[in-house]
C-alpha positions as a printed NumPy array, in Angstrom:
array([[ 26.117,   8.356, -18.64 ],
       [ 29.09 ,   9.927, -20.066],
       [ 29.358,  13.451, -19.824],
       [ 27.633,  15.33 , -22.537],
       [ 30.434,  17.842, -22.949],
       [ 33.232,  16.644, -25.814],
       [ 36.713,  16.799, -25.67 ],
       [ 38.768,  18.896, -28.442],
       [ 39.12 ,  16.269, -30.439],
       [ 35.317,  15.534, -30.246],
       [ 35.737,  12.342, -28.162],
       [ 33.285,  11.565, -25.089],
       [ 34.654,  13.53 , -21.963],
       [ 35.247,  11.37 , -18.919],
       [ 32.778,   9.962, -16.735],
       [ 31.216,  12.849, -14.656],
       [ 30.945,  10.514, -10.96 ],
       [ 33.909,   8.73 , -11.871],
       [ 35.553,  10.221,  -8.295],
       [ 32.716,   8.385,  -6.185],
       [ 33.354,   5.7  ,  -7.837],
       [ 36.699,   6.006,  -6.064],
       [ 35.392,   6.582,  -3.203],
       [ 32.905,   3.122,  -3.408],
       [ 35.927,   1.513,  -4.376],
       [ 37.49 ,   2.37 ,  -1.177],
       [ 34.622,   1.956,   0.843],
       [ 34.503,  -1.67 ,   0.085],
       [ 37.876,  -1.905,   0.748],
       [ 38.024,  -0.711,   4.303],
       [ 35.14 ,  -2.713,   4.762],
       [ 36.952,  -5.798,   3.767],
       [ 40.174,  -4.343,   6.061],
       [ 37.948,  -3.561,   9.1  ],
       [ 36.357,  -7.149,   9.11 ],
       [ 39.825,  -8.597,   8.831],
       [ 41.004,  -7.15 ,  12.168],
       [ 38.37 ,  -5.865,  13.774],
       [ 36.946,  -9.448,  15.137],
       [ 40.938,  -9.108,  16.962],
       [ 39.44 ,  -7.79 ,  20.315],
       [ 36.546,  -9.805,  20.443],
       [ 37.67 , -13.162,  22.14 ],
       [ 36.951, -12.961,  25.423],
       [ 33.224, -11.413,  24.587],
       [ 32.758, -14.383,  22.389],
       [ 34.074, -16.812,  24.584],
       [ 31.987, -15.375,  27.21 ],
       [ 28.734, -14.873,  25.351],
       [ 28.812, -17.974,  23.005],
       [ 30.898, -20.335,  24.664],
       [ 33.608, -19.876,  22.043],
       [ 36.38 , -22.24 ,  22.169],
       [ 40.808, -21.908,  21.608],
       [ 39.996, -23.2  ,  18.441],
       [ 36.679, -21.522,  17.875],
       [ 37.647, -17.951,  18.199],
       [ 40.492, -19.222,  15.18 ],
       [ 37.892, -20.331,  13.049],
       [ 36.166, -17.025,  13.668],
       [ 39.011, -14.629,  13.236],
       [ 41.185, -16.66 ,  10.368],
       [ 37.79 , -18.46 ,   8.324],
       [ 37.121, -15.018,   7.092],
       [ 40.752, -14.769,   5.292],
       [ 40.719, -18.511,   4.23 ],
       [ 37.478, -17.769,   2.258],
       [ 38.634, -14.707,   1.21 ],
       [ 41.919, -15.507,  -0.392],
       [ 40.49 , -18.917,  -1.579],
       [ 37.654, -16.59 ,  -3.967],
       [ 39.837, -13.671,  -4.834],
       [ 40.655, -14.914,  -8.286],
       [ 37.456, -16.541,  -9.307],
       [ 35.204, -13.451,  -8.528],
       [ 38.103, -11.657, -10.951],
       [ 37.413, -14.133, -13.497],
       [ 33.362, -13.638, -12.707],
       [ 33.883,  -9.965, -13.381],
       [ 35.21 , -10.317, -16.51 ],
       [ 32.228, -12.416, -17.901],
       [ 29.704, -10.724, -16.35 ],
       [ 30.548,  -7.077, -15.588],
       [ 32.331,  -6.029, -13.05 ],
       [ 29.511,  -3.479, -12.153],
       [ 26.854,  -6.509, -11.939],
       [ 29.491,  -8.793,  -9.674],
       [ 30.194,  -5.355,  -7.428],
       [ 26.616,  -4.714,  -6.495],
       [ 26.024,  -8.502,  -6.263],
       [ 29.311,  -8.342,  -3.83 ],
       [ 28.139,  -5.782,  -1.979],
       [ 24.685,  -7.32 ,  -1.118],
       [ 26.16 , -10.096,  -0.011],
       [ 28.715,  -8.474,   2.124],
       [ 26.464,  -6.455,   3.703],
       [ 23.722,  -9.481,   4.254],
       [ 26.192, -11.47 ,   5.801],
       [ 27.368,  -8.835,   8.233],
       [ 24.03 ,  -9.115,   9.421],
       [ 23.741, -12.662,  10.025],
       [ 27.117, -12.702,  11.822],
       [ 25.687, -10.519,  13.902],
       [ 22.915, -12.163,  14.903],
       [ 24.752, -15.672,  14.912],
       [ 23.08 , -17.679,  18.386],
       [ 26.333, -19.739,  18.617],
       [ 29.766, -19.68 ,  17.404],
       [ 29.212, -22.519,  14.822],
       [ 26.519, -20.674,  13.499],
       [ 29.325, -17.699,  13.441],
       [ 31.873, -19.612,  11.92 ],
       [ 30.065, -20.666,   9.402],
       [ 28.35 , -17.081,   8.385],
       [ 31.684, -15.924,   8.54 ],
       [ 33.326, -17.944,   6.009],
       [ 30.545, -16.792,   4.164],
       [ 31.374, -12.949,   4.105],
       [ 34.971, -14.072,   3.6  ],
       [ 33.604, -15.454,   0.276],
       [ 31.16 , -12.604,  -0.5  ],
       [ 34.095, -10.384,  -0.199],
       [ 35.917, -12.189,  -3.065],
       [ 32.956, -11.355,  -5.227],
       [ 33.395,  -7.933,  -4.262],
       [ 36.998,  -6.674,  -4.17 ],
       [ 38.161,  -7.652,  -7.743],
       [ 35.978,  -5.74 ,  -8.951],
       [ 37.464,  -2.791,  -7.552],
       [ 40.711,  -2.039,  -9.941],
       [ 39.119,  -2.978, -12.726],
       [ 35.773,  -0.627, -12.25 ],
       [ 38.569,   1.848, -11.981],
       [ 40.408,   1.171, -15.192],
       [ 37.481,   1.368, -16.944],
       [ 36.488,   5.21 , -15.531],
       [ 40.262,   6.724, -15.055],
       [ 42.6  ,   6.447, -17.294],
       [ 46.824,   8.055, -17.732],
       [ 47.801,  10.378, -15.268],
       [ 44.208,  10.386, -13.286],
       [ 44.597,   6.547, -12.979],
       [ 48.349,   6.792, -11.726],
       [ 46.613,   9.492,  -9.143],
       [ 43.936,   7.134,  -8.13 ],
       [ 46.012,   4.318,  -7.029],
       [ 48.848,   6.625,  -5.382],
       [ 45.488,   7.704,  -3.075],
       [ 45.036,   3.808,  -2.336],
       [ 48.033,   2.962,   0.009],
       [ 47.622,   5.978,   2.376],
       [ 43.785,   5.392,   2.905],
       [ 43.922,   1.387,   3.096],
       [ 46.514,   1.937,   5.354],
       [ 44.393,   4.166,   8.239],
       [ 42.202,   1.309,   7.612],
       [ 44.103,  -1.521,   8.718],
       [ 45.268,   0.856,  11.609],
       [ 41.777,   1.669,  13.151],
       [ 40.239,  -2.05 ,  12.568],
       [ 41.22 ,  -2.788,  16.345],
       [ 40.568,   0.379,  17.965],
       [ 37.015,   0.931,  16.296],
       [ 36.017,  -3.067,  17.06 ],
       [ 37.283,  -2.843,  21.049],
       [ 35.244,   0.52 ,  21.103],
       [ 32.297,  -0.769,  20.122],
       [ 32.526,  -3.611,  22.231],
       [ 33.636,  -1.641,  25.052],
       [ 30.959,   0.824,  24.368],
       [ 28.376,  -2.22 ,  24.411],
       [ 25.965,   0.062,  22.776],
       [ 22.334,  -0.879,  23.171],
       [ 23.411,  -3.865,  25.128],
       [ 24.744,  -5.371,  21.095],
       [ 28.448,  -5.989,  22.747],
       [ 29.934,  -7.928,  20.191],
       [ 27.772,  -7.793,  17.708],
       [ 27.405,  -4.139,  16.954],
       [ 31.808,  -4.956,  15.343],
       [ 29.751,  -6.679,  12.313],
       [ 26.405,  -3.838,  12.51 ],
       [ 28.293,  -1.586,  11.919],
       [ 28.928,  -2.942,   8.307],
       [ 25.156,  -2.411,   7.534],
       [ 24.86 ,   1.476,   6.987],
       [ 27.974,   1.86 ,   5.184],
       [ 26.732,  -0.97 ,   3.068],
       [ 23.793,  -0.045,   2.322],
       [ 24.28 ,   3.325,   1.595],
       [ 27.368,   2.333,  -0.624],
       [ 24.944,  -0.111,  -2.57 ],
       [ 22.197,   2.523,  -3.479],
       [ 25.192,   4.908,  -4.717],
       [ 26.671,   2.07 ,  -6.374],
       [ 23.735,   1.471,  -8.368],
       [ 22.827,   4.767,  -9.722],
       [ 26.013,   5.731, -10.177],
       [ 28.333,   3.539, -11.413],
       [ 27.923,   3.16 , -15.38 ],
       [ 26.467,  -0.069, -17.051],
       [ 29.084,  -2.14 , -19.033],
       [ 28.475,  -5.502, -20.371],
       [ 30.926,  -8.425, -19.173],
       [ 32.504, -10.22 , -21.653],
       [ 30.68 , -13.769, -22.482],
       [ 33.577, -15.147, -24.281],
       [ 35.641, -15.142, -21.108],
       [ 35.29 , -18.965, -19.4  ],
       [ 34.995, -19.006, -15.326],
       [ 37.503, -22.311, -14.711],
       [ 35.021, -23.731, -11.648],
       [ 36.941, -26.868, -11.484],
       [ 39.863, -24.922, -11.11 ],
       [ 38.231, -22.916,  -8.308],
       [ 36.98 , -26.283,  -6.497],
       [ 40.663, -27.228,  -6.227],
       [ 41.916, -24.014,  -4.874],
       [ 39.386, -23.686,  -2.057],
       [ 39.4  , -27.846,  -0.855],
       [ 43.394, -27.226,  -0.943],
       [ 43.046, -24.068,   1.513],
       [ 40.765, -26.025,   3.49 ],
       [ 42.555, -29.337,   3.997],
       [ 45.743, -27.088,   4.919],
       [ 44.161, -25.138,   7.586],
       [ 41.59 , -26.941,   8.832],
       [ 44.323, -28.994,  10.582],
       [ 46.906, -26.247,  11.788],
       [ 43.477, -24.92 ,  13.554],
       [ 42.556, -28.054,  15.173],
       [ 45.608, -30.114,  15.519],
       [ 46.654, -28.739,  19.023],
       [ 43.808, -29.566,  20.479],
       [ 43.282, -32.76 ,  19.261],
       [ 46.838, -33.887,  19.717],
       [ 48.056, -34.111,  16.031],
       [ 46.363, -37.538,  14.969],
       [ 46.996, -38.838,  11.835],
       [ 44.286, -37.023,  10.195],
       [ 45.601, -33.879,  10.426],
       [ 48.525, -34.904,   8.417],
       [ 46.736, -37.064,   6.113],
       [ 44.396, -33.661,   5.633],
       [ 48.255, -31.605,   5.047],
       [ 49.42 , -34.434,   2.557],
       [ 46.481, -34.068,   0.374],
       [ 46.59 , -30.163,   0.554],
       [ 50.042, -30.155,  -1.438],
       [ 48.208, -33.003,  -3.706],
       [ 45.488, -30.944,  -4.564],
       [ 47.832, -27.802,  -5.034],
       [ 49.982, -29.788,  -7.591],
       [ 47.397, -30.7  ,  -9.354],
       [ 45.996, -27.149,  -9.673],
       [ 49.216, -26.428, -11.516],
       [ 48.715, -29.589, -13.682],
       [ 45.292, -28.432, -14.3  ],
       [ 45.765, -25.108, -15.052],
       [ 48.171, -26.215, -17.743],
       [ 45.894, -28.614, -19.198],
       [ 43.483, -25.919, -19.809],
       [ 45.726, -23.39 , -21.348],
       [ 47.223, -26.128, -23.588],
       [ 43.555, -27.033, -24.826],
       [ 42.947, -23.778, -25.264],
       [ 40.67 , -22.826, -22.605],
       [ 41.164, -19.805, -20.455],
       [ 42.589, -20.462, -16.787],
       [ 41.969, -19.36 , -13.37 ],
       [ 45.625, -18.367, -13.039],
       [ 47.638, -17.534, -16.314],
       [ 50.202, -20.736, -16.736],
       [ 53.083, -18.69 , -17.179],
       [ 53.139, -17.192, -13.594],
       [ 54.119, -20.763, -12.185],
       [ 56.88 , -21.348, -14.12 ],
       [ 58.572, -17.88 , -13.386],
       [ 60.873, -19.222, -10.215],
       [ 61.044, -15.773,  -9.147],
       [ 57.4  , -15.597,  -9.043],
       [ 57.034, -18.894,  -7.42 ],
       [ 59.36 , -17.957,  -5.065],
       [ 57.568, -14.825,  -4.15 ],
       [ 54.906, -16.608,  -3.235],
       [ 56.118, -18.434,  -0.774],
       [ 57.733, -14.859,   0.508],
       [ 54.511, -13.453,   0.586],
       [ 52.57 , -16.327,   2.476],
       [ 55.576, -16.491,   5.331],
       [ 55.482, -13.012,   5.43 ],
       [ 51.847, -12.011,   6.375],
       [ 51.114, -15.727,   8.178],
       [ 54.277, -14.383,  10.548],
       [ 52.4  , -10.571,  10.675],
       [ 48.762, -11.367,  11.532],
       [ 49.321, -14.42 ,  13.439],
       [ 51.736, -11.881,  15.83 ],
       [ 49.072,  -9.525,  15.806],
       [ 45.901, -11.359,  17.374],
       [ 48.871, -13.178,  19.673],
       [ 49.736,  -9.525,  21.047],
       [ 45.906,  -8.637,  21.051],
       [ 44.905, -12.117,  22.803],
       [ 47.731, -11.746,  25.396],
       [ 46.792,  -8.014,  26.366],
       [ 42.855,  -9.148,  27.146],
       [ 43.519, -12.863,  28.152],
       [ 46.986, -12.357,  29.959],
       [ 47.081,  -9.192,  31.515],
       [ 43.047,  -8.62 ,  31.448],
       [ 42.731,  -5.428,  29.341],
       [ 39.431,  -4.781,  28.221],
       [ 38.65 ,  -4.581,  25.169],
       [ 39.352,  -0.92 ,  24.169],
       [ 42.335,  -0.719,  25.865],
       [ 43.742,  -3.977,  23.566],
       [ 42.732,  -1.844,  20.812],
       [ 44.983,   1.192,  22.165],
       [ 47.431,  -1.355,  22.763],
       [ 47.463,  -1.835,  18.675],
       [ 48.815,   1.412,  17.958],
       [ 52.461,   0.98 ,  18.842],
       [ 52.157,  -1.126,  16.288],
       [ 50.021,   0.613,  13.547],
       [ 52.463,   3.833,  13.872],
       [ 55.828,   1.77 ,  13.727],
       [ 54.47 ,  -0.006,  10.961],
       [ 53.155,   3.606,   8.849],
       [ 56.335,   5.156,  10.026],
       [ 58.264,   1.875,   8.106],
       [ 56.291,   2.041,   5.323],
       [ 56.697,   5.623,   4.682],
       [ 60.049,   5.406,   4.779],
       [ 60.295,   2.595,   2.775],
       [ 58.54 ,   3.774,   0.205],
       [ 59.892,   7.182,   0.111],
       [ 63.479,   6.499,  -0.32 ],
       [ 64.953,   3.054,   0.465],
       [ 62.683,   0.989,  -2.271],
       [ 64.393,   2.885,  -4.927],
       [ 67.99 ,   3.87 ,  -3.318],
       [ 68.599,   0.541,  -2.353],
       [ 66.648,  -2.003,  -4.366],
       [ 65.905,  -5.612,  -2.972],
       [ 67.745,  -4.716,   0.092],
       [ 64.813,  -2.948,   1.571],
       [ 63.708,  -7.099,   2.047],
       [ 65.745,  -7.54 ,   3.825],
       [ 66.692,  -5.037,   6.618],
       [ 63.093,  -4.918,   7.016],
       [ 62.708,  -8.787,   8.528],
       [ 66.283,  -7.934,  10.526],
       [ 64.426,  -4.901,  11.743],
       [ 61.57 ,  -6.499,  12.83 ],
       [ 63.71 ,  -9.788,  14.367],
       [ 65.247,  -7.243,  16.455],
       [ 61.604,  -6.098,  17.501],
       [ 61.23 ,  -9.454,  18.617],
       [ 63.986,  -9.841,  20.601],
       [ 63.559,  -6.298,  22.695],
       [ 60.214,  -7.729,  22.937],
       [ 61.141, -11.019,  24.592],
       [ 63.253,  -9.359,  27.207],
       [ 60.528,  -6.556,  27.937],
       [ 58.028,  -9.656,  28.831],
       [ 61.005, -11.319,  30.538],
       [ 60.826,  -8.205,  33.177],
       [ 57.254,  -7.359,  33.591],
       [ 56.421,  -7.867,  36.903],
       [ 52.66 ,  -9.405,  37.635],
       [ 51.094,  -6.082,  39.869],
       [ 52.206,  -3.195,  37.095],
       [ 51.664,  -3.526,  33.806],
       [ 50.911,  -0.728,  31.041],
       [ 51.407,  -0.792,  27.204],
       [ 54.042,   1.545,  27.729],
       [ 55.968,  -1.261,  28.934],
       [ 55.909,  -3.199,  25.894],
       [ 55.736,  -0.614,  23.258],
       [ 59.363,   0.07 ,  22.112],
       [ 59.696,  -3.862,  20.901],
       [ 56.277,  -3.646,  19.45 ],
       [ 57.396,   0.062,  17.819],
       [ 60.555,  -1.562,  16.185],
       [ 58.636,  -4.808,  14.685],
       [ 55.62 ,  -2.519,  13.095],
       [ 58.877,   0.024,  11.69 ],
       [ 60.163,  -3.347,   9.926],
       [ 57.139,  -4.771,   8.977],
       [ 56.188,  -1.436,   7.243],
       [ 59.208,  -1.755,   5.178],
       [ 58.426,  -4.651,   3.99 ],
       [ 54.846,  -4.201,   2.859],
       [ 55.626,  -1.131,   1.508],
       [ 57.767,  -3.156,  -1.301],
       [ 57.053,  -6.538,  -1.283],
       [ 54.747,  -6.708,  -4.219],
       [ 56.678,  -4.184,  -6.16 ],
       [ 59.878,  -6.681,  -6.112],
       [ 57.795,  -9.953,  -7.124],
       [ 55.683,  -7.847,  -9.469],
       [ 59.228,  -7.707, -11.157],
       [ 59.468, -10.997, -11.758],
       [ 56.154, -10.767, -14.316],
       [ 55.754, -10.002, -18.464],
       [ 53.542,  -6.741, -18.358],
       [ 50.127,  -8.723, -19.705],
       [ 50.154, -11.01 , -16.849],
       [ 50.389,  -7.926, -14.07 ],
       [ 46.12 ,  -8.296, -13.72 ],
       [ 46.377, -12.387, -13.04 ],
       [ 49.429, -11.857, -11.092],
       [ 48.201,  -9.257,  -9.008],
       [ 45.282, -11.36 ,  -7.828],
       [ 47.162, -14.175,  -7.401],
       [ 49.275, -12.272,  -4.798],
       [ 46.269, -10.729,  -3.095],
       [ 44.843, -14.498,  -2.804],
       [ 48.115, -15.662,  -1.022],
       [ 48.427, -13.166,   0.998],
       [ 45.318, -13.879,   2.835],
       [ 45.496, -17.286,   2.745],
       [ 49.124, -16.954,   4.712],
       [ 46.909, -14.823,   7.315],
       [ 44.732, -17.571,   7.737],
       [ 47.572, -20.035,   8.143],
       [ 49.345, -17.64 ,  10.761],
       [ 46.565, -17.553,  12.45 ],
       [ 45.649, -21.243,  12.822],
       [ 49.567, -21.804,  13.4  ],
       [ 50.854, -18.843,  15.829],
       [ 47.292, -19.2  ,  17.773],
       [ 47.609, -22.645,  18.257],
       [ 51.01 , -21.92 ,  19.47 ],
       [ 49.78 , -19.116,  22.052],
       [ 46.866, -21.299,  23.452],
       [ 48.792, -24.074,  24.43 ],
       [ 50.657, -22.025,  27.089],
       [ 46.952, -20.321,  28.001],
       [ 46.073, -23.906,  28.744],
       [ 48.601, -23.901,  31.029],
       [ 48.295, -20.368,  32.805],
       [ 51.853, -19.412,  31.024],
       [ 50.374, -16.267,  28.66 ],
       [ 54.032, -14.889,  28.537],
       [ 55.484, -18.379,  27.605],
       [ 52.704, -18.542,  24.836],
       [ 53.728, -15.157,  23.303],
       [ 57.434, -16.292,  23.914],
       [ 56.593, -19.513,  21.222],
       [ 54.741, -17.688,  19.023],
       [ 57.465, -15.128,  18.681],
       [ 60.034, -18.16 ,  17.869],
       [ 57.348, -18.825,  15.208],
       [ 57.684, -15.954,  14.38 ],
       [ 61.421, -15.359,  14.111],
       [ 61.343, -18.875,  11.81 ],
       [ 59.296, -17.539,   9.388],
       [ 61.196, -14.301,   8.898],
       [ 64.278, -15.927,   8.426],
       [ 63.07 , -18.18 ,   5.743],
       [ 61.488, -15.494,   4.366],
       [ 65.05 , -13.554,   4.303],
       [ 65.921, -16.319,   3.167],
       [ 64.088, -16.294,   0.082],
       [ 64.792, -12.239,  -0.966],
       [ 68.088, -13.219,  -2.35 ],
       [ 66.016, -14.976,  -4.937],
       [ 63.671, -11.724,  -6.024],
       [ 64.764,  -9.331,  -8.713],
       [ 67.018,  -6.367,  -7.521],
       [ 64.591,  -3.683,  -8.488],
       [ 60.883,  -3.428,  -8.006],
       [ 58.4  ,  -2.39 , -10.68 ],
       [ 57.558,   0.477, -10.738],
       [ 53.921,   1.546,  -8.796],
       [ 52.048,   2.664, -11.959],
       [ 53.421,  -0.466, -14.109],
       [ 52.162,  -2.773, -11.185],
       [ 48.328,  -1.785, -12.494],
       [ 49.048,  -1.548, -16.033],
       [ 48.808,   2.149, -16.125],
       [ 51.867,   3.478, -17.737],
       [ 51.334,   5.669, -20.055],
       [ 52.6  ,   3.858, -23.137],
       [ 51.104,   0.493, -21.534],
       [ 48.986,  -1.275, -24.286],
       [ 45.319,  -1.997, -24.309],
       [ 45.692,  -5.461, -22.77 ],
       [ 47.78 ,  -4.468, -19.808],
       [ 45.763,  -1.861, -19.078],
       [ 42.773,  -4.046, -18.843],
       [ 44.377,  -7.319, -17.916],
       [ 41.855,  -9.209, -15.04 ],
       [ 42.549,  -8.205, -11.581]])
């Protein structure tokens, strides 16, 4: 399947559809983005239609992430053994399959639970993704491909909201809700047959051990911590919640322990060893998972409050997104164009200040809304400011902790960080939700937002906090995928 045409130096010429195999790669990765945000705007439908509870439409929005983040390393691992193209198109189907069956859930338990499946069908699917590309781009093409990456990832994450209250606003063919996970099924589908006749056959490698045990742990430790912070507030914190949060940090320490074991005895682990005792590493970790549990725990808050508060529908709480998709493009731009290199670490941390002082022009624009009038417009500059700083940030955050990391462990890194990431959506949604529902339970919507933005603020400053303790400098973006041109074989290839 190579191309039949030799290069000078009578080598095989590169593969002739390697570019669709960019653009499947990206597919599947707006796919993933859409579902992540899309479900935003669809509360109050699912309330409405299946009776969905505070703690339901959690489970709903935040189950997908847990399962996501919880598989992201094992389906790496499964890659590796048994080709990434096999564990893409297996990905895919199952993406795709469970899109369908959220769709056609008759009750939210029924939803949650499909859910949690795609969340866990996407973690067989979007490993697979860098490393289908190393193996079809390589020097300067590959540095190309991923440049292409942020910019297209990034209109993804933007349009998630406004697509999903469109449909639902749109209630085509009387689907309402449903037609946010439909729409999944043609771009699935289609992607799958191209996937299969054109992405090239390569075998996995058999030697490489899938740590299930190690697995087991990760996703029972994700569980036990968010299964409370969903359902605590409503039950009124008993003592199982924190008996559930206790044994979470067990079962994380003895991942570590484990994952020692195992590379001591010479068996290959989930997560290389050597990551965990890097304190900068560690530490960027914990950035990371304060970071993005503050970010998309804000975001449904500021979605939920413009349809349950002030009764948008659910297109305009989709509009009512962009304020905050173009401050935070605009801060990632401009992060990534000149302060990540001119000024190092720093970037850290006027981003959180920036977005703090979002927060705070926020407070006081709620503080004077009156209960007749009320427009996005009204709202927008604090919501501007917080995207401009949170676009700073994730323009460099992974570049700085990246730092921290020996050049063969970038692939098991990378994943790693990926992983957390989601799971710290999860957890900010579980956490800032439960915050904002406790005030809907008492008719006080702008008191709800109000607590969730302390949230909030809290987890930015810790996660200032914690920038002192990353490297100055970033790594550079091609050396964060093992693509620099003098990068050895094993760093190129190193598992996602």
């Amino acid at each position: 399947m190579r191309n039949p045409t030799p290069t000078t130096d009578g080598t095989p010429g590169p593969y002739r559809w390697r570019w669709l195999i960019l653009v499947l790669m990206l597919v599947a990765e707006i796919m993933d983005l859409l579902d992540a945000s899309i479900v935003n705007v669809a509360g109050p439908e699912l309330e409405k239609s299946l009776g969905a509870s505070s703690v339901g439409l959690q489970w709903v929005i935040g189950g997908y992430a847990l399962t996501l983040g919880a598989g992201l390393v094992l389906g790496g691992r499964l890659g590796d053994r048994y080709g990434r193209r096999s564990m893409f198109l297996i990905g895919l189907s199952a993406f795709t399959v469970t899109s369908l069956l959220c769709a056609l859930a008759p009750d939210i338990t029924s939803l949650i639970v499909f859910r949690l499946l795609q969340g866990a069908a996407g973690a067989m699917l979007l490993p697979q993704g860098l490393g289908l590309l190393r193996e079809n781009f390589s020097g300067t093409e590959l540095t190309k491909v991923f440049g292409i990456f942020g910019p297209v990832l990034g209109l993804g994450g933007i349009i998630g909201p406004v697509l999903g209250g469109f449909l639902i606003e749109g209630d085509f063919f009387g689907l309402g809700w449903r037609s946010v996970f439909l729409v999944n099924l043609p771009i699935g589908i289609a992607a799958l047959v191209t996937a299969a006749r054109c992405v090239p056959k390569k075998a996995g490698d058999r030697t490489v051990s899938v740590d299930m045990g190690g697995a087991a742990l990760v996703a029972a430790s994700c569980a036990l911590l968010v299964l409370p912070l969903n359902q605590g507030q409503e039950d009124g914190w008993p003592l199982w919640t924190w008996l559930c949060m206790a044994a979470s940090a067990l079962g994380f320490a003895l991942f570590a322990l484990q994952q020692r074991r195992r590379s001591a005895a010479g068996r290959q682990p989930l997560v290389t060893p050597g990551l965990l005792r890097k304190p900068a590493f560690a530490v960027g970790l914990g950035g990371i998972a304060l970071f993005f549990a503050g970010l998309v725990g804000t975001q449904l808050v500021l979605t939920l409050y413009l349809q349950i508060g002030r009764h948008f529908t659910a297109g305009e709480a989709g509009l009512g997104n962009l304020p905050l998709a173009v401050g935070t493009a605009t801060g990632g731009a401009v992060s990534g164009a000149f302060l990540a290199d001119r000024i190092g670490r720093k970037v850290l941390q006027t981003g959180p200040l920036v977005q703090l002082a979002g927060a705070v022009l926020l407070w006081f624009e709620l503080d004077g809304l009156t209960a007749d009038s009320f427009s996005v417009a009204d709202i927008a500059p604090g919501i501007a400011v917080s995207g401009i700083g949170a676009g700073m940030v994730i323009a460099a955050l992974f570049s700085f902790v990246l730092a921290a990391v020996d050049g063969d462990e970038i692939g098991s890194a990378s994943g790693v960080l990926s992983a957390v990431q989601s799971i710290g959506g999860s957890i900010g949604v579980a956490v800032l939700g439960s915050v904002f529902f406790a005030g809907v339970r008492t008719g006080d919507f702008t008191g709800g937002f109000h607590r969730a933005l302390i949230v909030q603020a809290c987890l930015l400053t810790a996660f200032l906090a914690l920038t002192f303790l990353l490297p100055r400098q970033g790594r550079p973006d091609d050396e964060q995928h093992g693509v620099t041109a003098d990068a050895p074989e094993a760093t190129r290839h190193a598992p996602v």
